[in-house]
DOKOL-422802 format. One record per residue (C-alpha): residue in one letter; z, x, y. Coordinates in steps of 0.2 Angstrom, whole numbers, padded with zeros to 4 digits, always signed. Each point is the difference from the previous one (the first is absolute). Example, Ala and Ser with C-alpha at 12.3 -4.5 7.8 and 13.67 -1.06 7.14 Angstrom:
# residues 2
A+0039+0062-0022/S-0003+0006+0017/
END
This chain:
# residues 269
X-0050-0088+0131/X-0015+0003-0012/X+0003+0002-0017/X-0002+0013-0011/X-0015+0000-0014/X+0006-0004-0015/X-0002+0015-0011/X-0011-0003-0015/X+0007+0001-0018/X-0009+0018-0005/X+0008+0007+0020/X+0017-0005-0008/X-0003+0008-0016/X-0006+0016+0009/X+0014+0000+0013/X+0013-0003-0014/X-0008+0016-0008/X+0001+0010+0013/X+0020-0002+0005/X+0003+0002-0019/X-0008+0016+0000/X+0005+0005+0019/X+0017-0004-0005/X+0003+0012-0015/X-0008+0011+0008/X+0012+0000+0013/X+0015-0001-0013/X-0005+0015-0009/X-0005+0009+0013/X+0017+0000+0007/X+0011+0004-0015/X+0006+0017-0003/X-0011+0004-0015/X-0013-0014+0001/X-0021+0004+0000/X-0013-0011+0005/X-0017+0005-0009/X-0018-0011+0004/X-0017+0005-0008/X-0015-0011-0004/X+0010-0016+0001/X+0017+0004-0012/X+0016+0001+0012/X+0016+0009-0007/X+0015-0003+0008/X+0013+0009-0009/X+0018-0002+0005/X+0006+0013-0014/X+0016-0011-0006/X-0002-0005-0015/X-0004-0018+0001/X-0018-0005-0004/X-0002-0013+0015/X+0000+0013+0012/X-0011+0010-0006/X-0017-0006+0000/X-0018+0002-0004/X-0009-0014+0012/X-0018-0002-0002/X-0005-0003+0015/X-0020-0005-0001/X-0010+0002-0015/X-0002+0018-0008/X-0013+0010-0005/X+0008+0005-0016/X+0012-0009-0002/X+0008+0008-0018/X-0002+0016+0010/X+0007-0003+0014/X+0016-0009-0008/X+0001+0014-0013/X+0004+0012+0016/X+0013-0013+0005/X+0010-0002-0017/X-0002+0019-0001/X+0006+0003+0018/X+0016-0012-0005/X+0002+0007-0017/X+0000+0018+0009/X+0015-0005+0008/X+0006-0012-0014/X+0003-0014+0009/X-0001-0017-0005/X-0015-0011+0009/X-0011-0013+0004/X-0019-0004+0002/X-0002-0016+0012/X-0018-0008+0000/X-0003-0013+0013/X-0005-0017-0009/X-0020+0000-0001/X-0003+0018+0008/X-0004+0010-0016/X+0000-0007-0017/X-0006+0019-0005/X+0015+0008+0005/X+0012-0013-0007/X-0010+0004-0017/X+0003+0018+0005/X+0018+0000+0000/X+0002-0009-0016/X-0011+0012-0007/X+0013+0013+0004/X+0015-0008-0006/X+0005-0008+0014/X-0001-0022-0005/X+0002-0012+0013/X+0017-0007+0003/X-0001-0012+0015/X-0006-0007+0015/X+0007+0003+0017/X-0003-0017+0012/X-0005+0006+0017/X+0003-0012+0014/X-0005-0001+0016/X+0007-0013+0016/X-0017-0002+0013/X+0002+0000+0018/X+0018+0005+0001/X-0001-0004+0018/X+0000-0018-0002/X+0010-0002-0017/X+0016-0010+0002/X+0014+0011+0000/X+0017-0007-0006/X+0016+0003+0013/X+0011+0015-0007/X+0015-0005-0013/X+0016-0003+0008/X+0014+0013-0004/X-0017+0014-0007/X-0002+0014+0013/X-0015+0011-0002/X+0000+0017+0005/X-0013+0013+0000/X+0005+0014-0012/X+0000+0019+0010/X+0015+0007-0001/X+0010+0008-0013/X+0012-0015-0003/X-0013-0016+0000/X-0013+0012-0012/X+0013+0002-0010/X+0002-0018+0000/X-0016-0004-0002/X-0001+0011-0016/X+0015-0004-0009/X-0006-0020+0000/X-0019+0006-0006/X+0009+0009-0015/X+0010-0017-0003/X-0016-0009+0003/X-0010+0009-0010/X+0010+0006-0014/X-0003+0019+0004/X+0012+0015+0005/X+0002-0001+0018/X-0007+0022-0001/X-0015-0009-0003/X+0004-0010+0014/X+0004+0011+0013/X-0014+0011-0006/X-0015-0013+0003/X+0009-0009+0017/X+0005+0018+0007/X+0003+0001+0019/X-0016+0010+0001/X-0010-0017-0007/X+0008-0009+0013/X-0007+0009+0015/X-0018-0003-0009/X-0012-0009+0013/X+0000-0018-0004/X+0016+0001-0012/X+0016-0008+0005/X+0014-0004-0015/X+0013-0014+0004/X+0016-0005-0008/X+0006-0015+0000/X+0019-0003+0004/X+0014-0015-0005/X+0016+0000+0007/X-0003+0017+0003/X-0004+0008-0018/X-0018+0001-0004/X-0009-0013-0009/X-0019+0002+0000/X-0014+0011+0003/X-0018+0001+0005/X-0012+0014+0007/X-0016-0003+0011/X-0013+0012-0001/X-0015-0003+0012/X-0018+0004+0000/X-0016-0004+0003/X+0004-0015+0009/X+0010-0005-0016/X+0020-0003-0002/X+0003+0006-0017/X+0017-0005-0007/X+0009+0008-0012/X+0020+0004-0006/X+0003-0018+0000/X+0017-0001-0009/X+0016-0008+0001/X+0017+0003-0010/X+0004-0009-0018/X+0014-0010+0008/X-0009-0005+0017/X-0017-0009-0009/X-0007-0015+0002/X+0007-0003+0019/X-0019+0005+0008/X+0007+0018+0005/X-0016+0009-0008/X-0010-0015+0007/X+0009+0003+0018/X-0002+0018-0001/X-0021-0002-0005/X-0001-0012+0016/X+0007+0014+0009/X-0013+0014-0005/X-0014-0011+0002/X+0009-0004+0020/X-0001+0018+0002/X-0017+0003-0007/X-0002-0012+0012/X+0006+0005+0014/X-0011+0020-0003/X-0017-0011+0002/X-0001-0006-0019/X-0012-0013-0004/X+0007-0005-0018/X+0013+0007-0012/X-0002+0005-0017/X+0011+0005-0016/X+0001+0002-0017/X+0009-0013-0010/X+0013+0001-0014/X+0002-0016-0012/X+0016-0005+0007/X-0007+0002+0018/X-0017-0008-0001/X+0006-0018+0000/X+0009+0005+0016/X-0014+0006+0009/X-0011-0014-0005/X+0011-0011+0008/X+0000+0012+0016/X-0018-0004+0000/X-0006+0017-0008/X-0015-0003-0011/X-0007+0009-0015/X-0014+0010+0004/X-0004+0014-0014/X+0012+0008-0012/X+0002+0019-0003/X-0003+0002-0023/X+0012+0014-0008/X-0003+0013-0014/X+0013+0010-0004/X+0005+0011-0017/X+0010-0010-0011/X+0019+0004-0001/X+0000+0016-0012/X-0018+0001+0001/X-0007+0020+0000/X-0005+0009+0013/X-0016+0006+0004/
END
């Protein structure tokens, strides 16, 4: 069997762009009230609950004008007075990151975005004894699925239900899993595929269940499926307290997405 080329570094990076951007797409687009708004390389997703991480001003290439064209966005959000983000791929336009400060909005953090090459031949662990994952379409495993992301994340499972709704799981290329022990659910993850790219997301697991390799098992088994759809490598957005688990899973750092948001009882507009 001939193997694959390996895909350069700058091809990953691009890749890992697109099924970010792809992906809330797809999220928003699904919710009840979410938009989806593109023009001249800003990409608004807006979810409309009020919780600035998904709602969010991507810059997606370098901008014209880039104070203009971020005005319009924290106008746009303000407008709706919702709570937001601007994320700026590492190294893709120091003039826009300059931009957003200048309108309030300071950077807070970096995002690590990872990537696993050639997820056809990466070494796949045998499932967990006693973990049973299911995929998440009906009424009962969805509503599994979203009370373990509110416990998970910290967040009301409205917001939940609201950004994994059934419509989101008939998507193309989305499939939501749950993750059961003994028969009560344990563990979540999300795989939402395009371009040839697994994108894994909704990695979570409940307070009383970490540090057993559930969320690791239940990362192993979007990438399978990612996979299994023609996939050629999987990518994801790491938090602190996952990053050291994908680097042992063989993910590898490949860019980080830069964060400016209005400061906590900063003013509007």
């Amino acid at each position: 069997m001939q193997r694959r080329r390996r895909l350069t570094p700058d091809e990953m990076i691009m890749r890992a762009d697109a099924n970010y951007f792809d992906s809330f797409r797809t999220i928003a687009g699904a919710m009840a009230d979410g938009e989806v708004r593109e023009s001249g390389g800003v990409l608004i997703v807006a979810s409309r609950l009020p919780t600035a991480w998904l709602n969010i001003a991507f810059v997606t290439r370098p901008l014209a004008e880039p104070e203009r064209q971020l005005r319009e966005a924290v106008t746009y959000f303000d407008a709706h007075r919702l709570p937001f983000i601007v994320r700026v791929r590492q190294g893709l336009d120091t003039a826009a990151e300059r931009a957003a400060e200048a309108l309030g909005l300071p950077y807070a953090d970096t995002v690590p975005a990872m990537a696993l090459h050639d997820i056809a031949s990466a070494a796949m662990p045998e499932p967990i004894p006693g973990l049973e994952i299911r995929a998440a379409y009906d009424a009962a495993t969805l509503g599994d699925h979203h009370a373990v992301v509110a416990e998970a994340f910290g967040m009301p499972v409205e917001w939940a239900c609201a950004f994994g709704s059934q419509e989101f799981s008939r998507q193309p290329g989305v499939e939501l899993y749950v993750g059961y022990l003994d028969g009560k659910p344990v563990a979540t993850s999300a795989l939402i595929a395009s371009r040839g790219t697994a994108g894994v997301y909704n990695v979570g697991c409940v307070a009383a269940q970490r540090r057993r390799g559930y969320g690791e098992a239940m990362t192993w088994h979007a990438a399978r499926r990612g996979r299994e759809q023609g996939c050629e490598m999987a990518s994801l957005q790491a938090s602190a307290m996952g990053e050291p688990v994908y680097a042992r899973m063989g993910f590898r750092l490949v860019t980080g997405y830069r964060t400016f948001t209005r400061p906590v009882g900063g003013t509007p507009g």
